[in-house]
Backbone as XML, in Angstrom:
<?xml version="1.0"?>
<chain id="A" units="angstrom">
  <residue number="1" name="UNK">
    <atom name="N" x="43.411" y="51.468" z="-45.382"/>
    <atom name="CA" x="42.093" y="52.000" z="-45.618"/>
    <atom name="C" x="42.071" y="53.018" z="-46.750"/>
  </residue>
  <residue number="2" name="UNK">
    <atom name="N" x="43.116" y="52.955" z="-47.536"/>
    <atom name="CA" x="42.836" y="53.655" z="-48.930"/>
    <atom name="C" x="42.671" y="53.230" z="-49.737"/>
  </residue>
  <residue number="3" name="UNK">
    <atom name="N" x="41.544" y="52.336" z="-49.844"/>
    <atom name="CA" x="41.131" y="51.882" z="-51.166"/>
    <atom name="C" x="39.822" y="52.331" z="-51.687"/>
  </residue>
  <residue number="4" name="UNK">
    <atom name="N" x="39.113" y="53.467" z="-51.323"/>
    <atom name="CA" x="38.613" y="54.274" z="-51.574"/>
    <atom name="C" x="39.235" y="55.339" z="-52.481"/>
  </residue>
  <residue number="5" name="UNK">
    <atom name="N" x="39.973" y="55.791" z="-52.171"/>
    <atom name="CA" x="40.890" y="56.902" z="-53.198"/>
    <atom name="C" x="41.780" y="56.102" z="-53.980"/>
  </residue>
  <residue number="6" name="UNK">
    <atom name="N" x="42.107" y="55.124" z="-53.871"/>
    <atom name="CA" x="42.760" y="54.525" z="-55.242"/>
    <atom name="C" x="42.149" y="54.413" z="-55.972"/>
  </residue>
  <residue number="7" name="UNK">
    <atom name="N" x="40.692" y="53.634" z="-55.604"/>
    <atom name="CA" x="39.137" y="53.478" z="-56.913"/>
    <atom name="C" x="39.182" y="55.255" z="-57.580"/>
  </residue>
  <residue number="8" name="UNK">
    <atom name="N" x="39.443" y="56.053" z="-56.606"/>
    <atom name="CA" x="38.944" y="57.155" z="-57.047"/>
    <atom name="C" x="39.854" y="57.614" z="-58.137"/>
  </residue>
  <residue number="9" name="UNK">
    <atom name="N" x="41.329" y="57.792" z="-57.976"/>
    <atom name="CA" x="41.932" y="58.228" z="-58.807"/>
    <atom name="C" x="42.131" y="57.198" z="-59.857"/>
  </residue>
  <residue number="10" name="UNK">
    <atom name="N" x="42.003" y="56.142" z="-59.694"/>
    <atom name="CA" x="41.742" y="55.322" z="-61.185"/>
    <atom name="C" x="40.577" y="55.474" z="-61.984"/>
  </residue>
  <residue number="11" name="UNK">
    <atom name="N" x="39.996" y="56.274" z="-61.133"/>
    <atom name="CA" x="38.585" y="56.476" z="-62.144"/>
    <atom name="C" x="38.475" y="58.015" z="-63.113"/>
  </residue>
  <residue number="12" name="UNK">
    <atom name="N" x="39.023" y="59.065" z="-62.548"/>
    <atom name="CA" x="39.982" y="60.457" z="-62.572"/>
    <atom name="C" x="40.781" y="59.950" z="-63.676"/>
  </residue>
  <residue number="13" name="UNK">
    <atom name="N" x="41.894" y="58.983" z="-63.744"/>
    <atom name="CA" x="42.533" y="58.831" z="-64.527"/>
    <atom name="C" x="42.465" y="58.263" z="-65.793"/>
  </residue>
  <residue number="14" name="UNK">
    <atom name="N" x="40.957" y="57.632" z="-65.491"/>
    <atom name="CA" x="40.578" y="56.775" z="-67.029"/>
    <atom name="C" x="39.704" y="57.914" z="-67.602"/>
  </residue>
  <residue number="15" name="UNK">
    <atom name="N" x="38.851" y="58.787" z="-66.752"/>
    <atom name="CA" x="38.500" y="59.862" z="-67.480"/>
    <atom name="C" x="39.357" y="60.507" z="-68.252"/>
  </residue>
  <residue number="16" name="UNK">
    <atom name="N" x="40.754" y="60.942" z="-67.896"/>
    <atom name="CA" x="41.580" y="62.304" z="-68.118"/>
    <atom name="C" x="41.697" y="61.546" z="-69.655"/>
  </residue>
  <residue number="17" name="UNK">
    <atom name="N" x="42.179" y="60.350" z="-69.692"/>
    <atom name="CA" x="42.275" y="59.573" z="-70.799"/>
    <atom name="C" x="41.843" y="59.070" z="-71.963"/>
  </residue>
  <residue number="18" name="UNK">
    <atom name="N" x="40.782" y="59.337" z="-71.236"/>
    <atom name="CA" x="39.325" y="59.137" z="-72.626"/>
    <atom name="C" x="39.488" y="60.314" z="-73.259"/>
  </residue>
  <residue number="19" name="UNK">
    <atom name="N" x="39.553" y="61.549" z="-72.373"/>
    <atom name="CA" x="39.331" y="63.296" z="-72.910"/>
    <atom name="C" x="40.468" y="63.335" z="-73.923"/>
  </residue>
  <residue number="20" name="UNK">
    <atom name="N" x="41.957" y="62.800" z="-73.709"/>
    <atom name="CA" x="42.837" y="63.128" z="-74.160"/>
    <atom name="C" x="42.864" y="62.048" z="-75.497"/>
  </residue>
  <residue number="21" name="UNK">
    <atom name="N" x="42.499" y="61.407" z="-75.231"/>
    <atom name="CA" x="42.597" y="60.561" z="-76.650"/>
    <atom name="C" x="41.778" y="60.804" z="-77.798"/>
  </residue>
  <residue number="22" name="UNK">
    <atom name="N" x="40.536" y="60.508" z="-77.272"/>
    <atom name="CA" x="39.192" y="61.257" z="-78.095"/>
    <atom name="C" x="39.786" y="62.452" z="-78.714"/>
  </residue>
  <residue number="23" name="UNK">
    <atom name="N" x="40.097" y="63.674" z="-77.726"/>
    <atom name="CA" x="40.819" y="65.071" z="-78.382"/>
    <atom name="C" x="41.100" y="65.183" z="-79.582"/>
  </residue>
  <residue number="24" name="UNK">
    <atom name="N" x="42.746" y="63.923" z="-79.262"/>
    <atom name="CA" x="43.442" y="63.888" z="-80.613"/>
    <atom name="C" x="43.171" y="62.676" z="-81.839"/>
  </residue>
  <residue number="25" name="UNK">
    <atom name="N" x="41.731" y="62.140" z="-81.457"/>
    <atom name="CA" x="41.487" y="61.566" z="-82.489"/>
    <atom name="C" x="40.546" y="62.483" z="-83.246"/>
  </residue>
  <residue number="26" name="UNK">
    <atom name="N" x="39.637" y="63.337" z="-82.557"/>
    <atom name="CA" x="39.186" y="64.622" z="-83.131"/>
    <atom name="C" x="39.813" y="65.467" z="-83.917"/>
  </residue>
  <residue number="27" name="UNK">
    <atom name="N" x="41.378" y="65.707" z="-84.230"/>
    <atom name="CA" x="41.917" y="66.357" z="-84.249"/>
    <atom name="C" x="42.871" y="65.757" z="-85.944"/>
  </residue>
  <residue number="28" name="UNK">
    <atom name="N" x="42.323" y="64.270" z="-85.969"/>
    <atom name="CA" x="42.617" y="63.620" z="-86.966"/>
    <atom name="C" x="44.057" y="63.148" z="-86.316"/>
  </residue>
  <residue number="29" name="UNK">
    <atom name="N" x="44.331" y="63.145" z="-85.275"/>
    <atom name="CA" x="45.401" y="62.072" z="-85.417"/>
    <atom name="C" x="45.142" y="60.679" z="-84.762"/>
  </residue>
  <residue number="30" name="UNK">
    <atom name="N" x="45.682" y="59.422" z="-85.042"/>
    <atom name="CA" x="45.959" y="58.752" z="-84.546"/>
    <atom name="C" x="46.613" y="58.252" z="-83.575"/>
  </residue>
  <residue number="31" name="UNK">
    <atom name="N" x="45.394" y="57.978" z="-82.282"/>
    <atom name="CA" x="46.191" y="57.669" z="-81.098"/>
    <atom name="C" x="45.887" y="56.399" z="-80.440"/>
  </residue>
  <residue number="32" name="UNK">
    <atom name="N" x="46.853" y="55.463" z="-80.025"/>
    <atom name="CA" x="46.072" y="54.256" z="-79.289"/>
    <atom name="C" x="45.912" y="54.401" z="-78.073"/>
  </residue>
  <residue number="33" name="UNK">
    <atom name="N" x="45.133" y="53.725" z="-77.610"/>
    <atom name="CA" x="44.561" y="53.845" z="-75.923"/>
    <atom name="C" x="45.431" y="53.746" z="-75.270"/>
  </residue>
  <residue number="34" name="UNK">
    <atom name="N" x="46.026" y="53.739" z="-74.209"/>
    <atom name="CA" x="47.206" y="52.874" z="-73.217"/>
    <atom name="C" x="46.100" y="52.642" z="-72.140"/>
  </residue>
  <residue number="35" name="UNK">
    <atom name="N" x="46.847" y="51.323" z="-71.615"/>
    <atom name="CA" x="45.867" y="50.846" z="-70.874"/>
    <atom name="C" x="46.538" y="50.871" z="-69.447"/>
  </residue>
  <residue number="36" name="UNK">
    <atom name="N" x="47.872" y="51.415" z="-69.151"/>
    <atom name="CA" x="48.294" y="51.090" z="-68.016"/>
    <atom name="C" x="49.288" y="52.160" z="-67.700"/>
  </residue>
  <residue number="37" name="UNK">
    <atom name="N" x="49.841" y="53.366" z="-68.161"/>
    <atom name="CA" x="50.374" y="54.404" z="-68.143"/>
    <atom name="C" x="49.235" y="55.297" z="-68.152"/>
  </residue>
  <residue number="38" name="UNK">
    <atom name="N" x="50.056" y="56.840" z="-67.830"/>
    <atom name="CA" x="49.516" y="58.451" z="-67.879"/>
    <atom name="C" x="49.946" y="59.414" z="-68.845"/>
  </residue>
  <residue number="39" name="UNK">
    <atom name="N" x="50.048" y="58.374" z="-70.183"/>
    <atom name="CA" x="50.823" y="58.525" z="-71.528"/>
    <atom name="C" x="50.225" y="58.428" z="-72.413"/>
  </residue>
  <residue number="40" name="UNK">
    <atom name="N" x="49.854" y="59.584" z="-73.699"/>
    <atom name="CA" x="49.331" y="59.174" z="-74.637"/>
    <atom name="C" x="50.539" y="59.247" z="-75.875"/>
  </residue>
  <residue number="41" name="UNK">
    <atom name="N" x="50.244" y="58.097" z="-77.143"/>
    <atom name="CA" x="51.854" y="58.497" z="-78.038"/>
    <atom name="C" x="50.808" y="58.700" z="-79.182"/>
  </residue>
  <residue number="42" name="UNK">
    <atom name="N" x="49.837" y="60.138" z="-79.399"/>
    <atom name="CA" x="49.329" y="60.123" z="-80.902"/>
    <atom name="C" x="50.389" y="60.347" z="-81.828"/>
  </residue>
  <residue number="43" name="UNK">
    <atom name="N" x="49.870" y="60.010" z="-83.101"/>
    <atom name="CA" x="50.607" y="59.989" z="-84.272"/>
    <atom name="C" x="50.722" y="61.140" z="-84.471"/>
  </residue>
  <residue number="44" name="UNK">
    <atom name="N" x="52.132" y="61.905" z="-85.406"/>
    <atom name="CA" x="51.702" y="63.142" z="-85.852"/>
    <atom name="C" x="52.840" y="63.766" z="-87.335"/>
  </residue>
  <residue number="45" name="UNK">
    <atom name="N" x="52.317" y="62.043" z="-87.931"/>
    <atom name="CA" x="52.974" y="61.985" z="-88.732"/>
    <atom name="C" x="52.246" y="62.797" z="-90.273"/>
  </residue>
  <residue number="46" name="UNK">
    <atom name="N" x="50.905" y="62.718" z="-90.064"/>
    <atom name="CA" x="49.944" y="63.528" z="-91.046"/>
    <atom name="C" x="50.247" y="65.165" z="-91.325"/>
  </residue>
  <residue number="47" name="UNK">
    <atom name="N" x="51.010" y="65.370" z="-89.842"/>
    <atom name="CA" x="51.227" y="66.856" z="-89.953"/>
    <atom name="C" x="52.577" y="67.656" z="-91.319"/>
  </residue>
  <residue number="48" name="UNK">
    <atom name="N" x="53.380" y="66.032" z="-91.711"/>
    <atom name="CA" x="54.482" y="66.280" z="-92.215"/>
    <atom name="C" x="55.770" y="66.558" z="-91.515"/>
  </residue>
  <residue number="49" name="UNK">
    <atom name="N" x="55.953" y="66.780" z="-90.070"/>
    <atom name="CA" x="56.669" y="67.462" z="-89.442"/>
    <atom name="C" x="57.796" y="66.358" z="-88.810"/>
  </residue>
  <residue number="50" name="UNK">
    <atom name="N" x="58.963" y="66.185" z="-88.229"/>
    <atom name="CA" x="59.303" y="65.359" z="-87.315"/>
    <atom name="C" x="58.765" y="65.509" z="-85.937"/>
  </residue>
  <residue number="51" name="UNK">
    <atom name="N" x="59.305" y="64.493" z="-85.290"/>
    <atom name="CA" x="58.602" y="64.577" z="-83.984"/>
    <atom name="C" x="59.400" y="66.012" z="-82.912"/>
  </residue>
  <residue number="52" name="UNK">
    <atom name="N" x="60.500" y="66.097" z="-83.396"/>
    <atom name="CA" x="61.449" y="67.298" z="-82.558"/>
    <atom name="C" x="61.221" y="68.402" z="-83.470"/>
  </residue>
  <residue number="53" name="UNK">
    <atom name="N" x="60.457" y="68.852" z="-84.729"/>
    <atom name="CA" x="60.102" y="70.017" z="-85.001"/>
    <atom name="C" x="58.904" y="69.919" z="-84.624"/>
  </residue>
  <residue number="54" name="UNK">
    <atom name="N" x="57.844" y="69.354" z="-84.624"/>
    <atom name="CA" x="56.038" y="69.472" z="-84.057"/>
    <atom name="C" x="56.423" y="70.219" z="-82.833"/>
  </residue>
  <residue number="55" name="UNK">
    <atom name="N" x="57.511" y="69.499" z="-81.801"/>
    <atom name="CA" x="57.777" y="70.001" z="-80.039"/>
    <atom name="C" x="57.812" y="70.980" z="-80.145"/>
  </residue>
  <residue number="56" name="UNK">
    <atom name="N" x="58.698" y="71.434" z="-80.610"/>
    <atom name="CA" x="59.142" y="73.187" z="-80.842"/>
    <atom name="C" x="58.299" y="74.213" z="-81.011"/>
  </residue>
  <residue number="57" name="UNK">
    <atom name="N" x="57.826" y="73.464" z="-82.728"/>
    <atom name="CA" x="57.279" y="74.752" z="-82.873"/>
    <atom name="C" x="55.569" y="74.743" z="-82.406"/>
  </residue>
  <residue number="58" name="UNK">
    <atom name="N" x="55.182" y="74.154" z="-81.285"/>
    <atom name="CA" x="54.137" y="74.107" z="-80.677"/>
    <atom name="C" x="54.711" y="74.830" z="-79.416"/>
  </residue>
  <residue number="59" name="UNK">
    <atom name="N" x="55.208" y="74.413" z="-78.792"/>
    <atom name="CA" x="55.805" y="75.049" z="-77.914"/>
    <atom name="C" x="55.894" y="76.672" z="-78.194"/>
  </residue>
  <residue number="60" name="UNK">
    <atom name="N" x="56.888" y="77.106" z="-79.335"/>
    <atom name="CA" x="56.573" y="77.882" z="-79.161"/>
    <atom name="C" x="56.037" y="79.039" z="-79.706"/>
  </residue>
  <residue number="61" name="UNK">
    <atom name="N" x="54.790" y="78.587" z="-80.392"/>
    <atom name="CA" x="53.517" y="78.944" z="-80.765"/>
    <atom name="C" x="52.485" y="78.626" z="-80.164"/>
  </residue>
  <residue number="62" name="UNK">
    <atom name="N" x="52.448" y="78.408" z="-79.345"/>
    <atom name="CA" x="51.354" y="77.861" z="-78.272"/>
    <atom name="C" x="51.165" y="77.280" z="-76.610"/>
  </residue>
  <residue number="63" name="UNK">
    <atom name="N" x="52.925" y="77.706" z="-76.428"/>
    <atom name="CA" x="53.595" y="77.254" z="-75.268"/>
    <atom name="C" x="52.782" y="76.181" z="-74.466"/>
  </residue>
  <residue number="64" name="UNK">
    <atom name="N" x="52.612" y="74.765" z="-75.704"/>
    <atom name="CA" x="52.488" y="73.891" z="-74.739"/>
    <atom name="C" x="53.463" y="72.904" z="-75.102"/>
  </residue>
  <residue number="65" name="UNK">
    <atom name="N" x="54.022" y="72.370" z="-73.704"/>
    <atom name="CA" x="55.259" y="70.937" z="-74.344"/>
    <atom name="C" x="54.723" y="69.780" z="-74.097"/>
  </residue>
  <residue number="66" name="UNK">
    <atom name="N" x="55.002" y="69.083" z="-75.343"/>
    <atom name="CA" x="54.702" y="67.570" z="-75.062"/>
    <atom name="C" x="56.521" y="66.999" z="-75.210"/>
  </residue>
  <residue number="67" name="UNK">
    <atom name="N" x="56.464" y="65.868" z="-75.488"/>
    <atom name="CA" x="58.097" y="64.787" z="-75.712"/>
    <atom name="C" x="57.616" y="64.602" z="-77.121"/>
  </residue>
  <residue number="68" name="UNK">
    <atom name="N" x="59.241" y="64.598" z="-77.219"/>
    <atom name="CA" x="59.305" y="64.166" z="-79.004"/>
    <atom name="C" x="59.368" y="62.723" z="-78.830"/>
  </residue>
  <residue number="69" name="UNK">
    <atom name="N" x="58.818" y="62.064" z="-79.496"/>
    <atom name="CA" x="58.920" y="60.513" z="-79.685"/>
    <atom name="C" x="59.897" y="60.193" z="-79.590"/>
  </residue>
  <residue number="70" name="UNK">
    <atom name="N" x="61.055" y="60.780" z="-80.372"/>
    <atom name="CA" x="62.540" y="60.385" z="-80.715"/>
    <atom name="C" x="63.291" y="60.349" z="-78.706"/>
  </residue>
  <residue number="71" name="UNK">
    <atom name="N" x="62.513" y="60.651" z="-78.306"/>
    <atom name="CA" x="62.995" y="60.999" z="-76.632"/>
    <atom name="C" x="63.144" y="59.669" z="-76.034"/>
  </residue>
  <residue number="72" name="UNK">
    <atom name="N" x="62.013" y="58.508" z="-76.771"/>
    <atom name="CA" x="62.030" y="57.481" z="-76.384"/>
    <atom name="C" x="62.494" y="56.354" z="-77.480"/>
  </residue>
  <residue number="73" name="UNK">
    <atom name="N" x="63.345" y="56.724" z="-78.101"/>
    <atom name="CA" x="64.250" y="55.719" z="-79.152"/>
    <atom name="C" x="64.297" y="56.222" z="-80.552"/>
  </residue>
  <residue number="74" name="UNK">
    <atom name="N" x="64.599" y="55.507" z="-81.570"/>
    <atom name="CA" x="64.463" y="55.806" z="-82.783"/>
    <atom name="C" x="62.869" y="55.970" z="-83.327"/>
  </residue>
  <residue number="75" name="UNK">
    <atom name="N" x="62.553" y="54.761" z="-83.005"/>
    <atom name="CA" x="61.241" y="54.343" z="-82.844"/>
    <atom name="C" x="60.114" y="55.047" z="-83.205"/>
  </residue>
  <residue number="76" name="UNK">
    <atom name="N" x="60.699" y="55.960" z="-82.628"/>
    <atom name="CA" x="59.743" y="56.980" z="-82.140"/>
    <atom name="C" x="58.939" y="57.955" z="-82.929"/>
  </residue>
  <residue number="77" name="UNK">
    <atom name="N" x="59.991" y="58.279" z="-84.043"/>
    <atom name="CA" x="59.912" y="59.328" z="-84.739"/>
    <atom name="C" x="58.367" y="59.293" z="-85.367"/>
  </residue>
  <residue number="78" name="UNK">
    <atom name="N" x="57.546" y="60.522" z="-85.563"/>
    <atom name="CA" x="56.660" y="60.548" z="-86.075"/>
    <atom name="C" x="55.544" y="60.797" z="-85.062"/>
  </residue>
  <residue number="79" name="UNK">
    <atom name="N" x="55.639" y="60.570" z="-83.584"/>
    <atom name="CA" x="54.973" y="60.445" z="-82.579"/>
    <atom name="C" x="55.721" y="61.641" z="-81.771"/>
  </residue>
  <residue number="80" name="UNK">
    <atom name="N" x="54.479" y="61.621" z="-80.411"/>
    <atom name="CA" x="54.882" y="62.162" z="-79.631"/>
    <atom name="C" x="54.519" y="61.511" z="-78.231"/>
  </residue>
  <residue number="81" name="UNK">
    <atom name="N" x="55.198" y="62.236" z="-77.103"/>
    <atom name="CA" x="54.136" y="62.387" z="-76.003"/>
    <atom name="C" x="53.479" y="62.633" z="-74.750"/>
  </residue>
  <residue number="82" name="UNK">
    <atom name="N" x="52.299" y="62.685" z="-74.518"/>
    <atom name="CA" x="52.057" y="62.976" z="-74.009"/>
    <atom name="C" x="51.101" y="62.912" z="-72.662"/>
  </residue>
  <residue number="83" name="UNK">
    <atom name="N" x="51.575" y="63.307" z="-71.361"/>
    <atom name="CA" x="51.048" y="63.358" z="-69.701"/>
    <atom name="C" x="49.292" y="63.772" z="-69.860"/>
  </residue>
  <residue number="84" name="UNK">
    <atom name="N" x="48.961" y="63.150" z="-69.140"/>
    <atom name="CA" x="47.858" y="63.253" z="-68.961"/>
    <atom name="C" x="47.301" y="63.460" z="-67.134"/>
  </residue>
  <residue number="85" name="UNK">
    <atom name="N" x="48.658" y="63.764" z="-66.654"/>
    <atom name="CA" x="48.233" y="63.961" z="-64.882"/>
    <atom name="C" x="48.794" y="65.325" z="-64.790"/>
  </residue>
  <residue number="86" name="UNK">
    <atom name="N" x="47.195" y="65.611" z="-65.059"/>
    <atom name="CA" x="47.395" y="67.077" z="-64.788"/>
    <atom name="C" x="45.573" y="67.710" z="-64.887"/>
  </residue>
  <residue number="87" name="UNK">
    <atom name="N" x="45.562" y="68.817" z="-63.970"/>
    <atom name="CA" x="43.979" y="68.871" z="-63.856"/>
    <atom name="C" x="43.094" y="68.945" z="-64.989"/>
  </residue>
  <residue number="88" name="UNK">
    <atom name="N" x="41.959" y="68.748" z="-64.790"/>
    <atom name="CA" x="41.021" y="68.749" z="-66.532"/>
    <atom name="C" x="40.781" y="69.785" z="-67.081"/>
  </residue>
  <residue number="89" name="UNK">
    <atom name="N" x="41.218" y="71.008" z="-66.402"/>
    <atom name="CA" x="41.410" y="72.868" z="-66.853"/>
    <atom name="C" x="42.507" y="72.614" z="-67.975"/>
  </residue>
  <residue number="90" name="UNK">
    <atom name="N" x="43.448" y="72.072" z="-67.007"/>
    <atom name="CA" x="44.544" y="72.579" z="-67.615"/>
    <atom name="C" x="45.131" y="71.435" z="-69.201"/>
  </residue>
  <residue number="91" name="UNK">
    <atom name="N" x="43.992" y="70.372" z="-68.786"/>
    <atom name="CA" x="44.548" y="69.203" z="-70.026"/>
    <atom name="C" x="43.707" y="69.873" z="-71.066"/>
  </residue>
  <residue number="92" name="UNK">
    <atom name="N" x="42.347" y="70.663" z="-70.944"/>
    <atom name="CA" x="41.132" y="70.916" z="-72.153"/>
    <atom name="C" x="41.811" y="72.600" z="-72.663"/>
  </residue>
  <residue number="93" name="UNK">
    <atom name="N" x="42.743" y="72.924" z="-71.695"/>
    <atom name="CA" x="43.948" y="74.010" z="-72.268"/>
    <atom name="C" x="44.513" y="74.279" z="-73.008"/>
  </residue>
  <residue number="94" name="UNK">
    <atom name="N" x="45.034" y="73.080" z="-73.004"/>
    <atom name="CA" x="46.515" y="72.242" z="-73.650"/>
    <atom name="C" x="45.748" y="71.442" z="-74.970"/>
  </residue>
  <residue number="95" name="UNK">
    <atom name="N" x="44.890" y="70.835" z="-75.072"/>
    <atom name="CA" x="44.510" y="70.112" z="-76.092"/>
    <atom name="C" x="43.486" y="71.417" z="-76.907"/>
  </residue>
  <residue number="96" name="UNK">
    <atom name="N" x="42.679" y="72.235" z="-76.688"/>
    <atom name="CA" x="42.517" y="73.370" z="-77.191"/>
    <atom name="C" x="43.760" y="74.157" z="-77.967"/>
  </residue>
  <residue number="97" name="UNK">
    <atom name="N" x="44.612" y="74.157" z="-77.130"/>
    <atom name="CA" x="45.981" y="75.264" z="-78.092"/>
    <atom name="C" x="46.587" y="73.984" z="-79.099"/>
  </residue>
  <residue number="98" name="UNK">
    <atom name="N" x="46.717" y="72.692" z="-78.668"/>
    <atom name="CA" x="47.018" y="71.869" z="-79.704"/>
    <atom name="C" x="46.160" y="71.545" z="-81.002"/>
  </residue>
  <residue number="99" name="UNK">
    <atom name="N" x="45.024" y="71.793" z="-80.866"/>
    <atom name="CA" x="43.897" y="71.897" z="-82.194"/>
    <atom name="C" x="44.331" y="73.130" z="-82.462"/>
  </residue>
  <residue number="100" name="UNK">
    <atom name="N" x="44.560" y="73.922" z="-82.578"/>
    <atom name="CA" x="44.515" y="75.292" z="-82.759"/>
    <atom name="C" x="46.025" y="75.049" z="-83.686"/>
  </residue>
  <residue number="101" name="UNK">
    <atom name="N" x="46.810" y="75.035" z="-82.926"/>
    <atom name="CA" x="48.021" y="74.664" z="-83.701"/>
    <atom name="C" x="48.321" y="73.437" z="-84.846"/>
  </residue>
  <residue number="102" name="UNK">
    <atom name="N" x="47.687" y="72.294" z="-85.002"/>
    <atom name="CA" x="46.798" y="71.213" z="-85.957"/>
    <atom name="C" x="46.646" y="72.181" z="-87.074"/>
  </residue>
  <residue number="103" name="UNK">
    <atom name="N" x="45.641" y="72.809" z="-87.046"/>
    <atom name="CA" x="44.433" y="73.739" z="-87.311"/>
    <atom name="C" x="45.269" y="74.710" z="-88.103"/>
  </residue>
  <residue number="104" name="UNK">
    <atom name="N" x="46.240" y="75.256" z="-87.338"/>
    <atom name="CA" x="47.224" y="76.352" z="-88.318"/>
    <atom name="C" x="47.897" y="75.826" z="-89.429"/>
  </residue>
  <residue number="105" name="UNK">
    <atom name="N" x="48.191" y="74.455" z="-89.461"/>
    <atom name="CA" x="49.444" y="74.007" z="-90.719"/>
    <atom name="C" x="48.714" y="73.082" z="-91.887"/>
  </residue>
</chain>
């Protein structure tokens, strides 16, 4: 009899997703949708940076962590990424200090 709260948190979760993508397409980066993870991999190759210096020095200038792309292969580089299960305070937080940090370089 929980298929009431599964509808629910799939619906929670396609929101959190829209917020977080939109964000960082606001933000000028390039991000694709995922359609089946709680993962977004925007681009953040415009910034000039690698993907293990963006981590850092966001982190810690803004103490928020995302994954360096490179976390998930070579592949990766140029990307990052990032959780999206986490409350909508704390994701419009996190994507606020990440424009902000965008915004600085």
């Amino acid at each position: 009899n929980g298929d009431d709260d599964i509808l629910r948190m799939k619906e929670e979760y396609n929101y959190r997703r829209k917020i977080v993508v939109d964000a960082f397409r606001k933000m000028g980066l390039d991000c694709f949708e995922p359609r089946g993870a709680f993962y977004v991999f925007p681009s953040i190759k415009k910034t000039g940076m690698t993907s293990d210096e963006f981590c850092e020095k966001l982190l810690r200038s803004k103490k928020v962590a995302v994954v360096p792309g490179t976390a998930l292969g070579e592949s990766g580089e140029g990307f990052i990424r990032v959780s999206y299960c986490y409350s909508i305070k704390n994701l419009n937080i996190a994507l606020e200090r990440i424009k902000e940090f965008i915004d600085s370089i």
